[in-house]
C-alpha positions as MATLAB code, in Angstrom:
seq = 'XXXXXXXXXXXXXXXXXXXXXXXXXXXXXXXXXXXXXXXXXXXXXXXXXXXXXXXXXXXXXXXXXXXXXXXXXXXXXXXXXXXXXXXXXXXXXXXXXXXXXXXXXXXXXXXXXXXXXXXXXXXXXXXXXXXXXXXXXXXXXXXXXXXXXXXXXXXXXXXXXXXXXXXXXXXXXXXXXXXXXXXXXXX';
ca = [
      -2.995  -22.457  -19.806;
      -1.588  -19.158  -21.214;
       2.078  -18.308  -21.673;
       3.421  -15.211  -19.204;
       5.242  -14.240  -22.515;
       1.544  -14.046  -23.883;
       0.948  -11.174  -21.204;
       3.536   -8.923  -21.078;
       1.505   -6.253  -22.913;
      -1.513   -6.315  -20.150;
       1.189   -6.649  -17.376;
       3.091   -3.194  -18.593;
      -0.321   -1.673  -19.278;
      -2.214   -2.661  -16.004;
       1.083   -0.659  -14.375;
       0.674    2.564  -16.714;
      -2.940    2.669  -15.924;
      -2.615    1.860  -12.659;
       0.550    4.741  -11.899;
      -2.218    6.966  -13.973;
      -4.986    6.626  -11.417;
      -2.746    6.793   -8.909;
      -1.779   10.284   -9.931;
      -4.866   11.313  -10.711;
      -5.868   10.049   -6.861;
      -3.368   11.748   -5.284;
      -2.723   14.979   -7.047;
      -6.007   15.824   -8.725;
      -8.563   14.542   -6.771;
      -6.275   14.791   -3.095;
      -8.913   12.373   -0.929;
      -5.757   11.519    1.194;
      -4.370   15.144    2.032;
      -6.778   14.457    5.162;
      -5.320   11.653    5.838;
      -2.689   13.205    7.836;
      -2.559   16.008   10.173;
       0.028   18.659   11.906;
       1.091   18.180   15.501;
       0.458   21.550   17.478;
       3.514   21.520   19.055;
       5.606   20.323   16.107;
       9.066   22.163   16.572;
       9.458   20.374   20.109;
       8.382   16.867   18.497;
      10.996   17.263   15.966;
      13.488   18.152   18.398;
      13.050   15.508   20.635;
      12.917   13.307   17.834;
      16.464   14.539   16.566;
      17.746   13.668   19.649;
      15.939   10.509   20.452;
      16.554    8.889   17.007;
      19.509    9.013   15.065;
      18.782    7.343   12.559;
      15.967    6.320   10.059;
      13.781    3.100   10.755;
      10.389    2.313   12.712;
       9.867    3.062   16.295;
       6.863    2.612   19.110;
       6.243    4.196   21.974;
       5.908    3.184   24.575;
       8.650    0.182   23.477;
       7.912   -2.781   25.154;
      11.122   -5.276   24.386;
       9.423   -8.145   25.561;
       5.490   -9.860   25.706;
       6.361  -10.605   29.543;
       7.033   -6.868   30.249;
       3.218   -6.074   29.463;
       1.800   -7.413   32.689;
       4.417   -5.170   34.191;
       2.828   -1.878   36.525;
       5.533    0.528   34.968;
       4.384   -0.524   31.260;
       1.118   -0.626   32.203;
       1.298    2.783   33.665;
       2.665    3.909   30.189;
      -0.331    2.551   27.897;
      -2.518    4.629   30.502;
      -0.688    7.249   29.922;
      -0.218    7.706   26.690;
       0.959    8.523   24.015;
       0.743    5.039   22.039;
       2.619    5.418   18.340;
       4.059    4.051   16.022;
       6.559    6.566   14.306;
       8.243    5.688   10.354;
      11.804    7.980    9.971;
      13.039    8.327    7.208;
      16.442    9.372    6.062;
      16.974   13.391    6.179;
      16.601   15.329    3.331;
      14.004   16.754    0.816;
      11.678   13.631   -0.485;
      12.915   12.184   -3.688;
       9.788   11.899   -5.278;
      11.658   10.578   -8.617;
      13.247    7.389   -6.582;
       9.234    6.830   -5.000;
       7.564    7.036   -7.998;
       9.392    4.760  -10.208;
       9.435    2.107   -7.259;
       5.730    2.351   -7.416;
       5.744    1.834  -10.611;
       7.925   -1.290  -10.323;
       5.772   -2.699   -7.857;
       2.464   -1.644   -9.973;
       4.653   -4.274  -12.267;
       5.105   -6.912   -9.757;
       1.076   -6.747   -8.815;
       0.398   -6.840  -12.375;
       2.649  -10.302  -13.099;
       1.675  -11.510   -9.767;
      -2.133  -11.131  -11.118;
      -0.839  -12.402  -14.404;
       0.568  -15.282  -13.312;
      -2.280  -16.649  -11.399;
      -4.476  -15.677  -14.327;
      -2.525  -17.540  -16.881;
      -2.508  -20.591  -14.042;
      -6.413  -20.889  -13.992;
      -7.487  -19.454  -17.201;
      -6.631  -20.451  -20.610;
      -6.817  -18.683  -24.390;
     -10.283  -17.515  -25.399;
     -11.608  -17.025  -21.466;
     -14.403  -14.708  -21.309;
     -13.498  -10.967  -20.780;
     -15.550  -10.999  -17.529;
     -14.084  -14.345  -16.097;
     -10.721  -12.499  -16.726;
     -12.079   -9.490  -14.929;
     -13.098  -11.299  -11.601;
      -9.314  -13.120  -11.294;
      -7.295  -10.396  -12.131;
      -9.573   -7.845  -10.408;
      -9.534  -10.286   -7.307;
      -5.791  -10.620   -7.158;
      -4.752   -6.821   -7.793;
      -7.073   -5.989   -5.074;
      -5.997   -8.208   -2.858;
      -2.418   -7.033   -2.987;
      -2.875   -3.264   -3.635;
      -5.724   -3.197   -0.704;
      -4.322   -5.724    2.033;
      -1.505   -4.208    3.896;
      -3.656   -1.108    4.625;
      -5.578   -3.360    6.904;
      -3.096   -5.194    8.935;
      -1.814   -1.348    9.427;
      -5.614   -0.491   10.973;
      -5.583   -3.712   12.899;
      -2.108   -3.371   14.394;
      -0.439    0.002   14.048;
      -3.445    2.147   14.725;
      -4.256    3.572   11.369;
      -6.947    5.344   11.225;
     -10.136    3.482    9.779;
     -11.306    6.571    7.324;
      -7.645    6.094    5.807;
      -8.014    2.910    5.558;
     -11.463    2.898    3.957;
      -9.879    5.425    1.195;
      -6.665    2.815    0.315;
      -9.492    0.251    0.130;
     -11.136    2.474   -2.426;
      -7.313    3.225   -3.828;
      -7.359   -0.593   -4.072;
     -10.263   -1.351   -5.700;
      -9.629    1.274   -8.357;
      -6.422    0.012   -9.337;
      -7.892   -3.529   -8.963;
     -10.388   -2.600  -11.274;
      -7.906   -0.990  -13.805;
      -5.714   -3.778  -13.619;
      -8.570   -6.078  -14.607;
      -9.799   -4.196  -17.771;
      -6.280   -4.276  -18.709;
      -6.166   -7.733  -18.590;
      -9.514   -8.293  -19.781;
      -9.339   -6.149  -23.334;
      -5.835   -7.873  -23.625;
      -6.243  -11.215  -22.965;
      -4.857  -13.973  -25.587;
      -7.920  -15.089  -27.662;
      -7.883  -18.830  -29.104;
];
């Protein structure tokens, strides 16, 4: 068994290489700027919005408060209709891109000693680069990857987008595990 005080360079490097291919993803290369699109009419939406909700949080439409209300005609009627949506507000004012970015890097940290942990749990000093690879690779993907999924299955997210954070994931999964692999504790 390795120490986690044996890993804290791979854990802060896996983070720094994974915020690096992150930016690199996202501002160089730009695969997700299709990702999302404009509403025609978006001056009314935002209106309506404004008056609707006051404040930030995560909405649906049509709400349904209660499994029983489903079977309903009138709630039917309204998943007919359309629209269906899920809609994430947040609070007004201009993005604080500062406040984002260093909370993905925290959590590029908490993937990294998650991965770390389970790592130094089944592998001990001396393990193989590649063996190193496949459990920290495995793990980082895993987290980095898995919630865009559930958001596909349940909230309607588009599969292409959802292929792409796959991709996103197994980059960073793969970063991660080099990181971890060059670094890790020899006998």
């Amino acid at each position: 068994m390795v120490s986690l005080t044996h890993l804290w360079l791979p854990i802060v490097l896996s983070a720094v290489f994974v915020f690096a291919a992150s930016s690199l993803i996202h501002m160089v290369i730009k695969w997700h700027a299709s990702d999302y699109r404009a509403l025609p009419n978006e001056e009314e939406v935002r209106a309506a919005l404004q008056k609707a909700a006051q404040s930030p949080g995560q909405y649906v439409i049509p709400h349904c408060g209660d499994m029983k209300d489903m079977e309903k005609p009138e709630m039917q009627q309204k998943y007919k209709d359309g629209p269906i949506g899920f809609i994430m507000l947040s609070p007004n004012g201009a993005p604080n891109m500062g406040k984002a970015l260093g909370m993905w890097f925290l959590y590029s940290l908490a993937v990294a000693f998650m991965a770390a942990y389970v790592a130094s749990r089944t592998l001990g000093p001396g393990t193989h680069y590649l063996q190193v690879f496949r459990v920290v690779g495995a793990v980082s993907f895993l987290t980095y990857a898995g919630g865009s999924v559930q958001m596909g299955i349940w909230a309607g997210k588009p599969w292409r987008s959802v292929v792409k954070d796959l991709l996103d994931g197994l980059i960073y999964g793969l970063v991660s595990a080099g990181a971890f692999g060059w670094l890790w504790p020899k006998l």
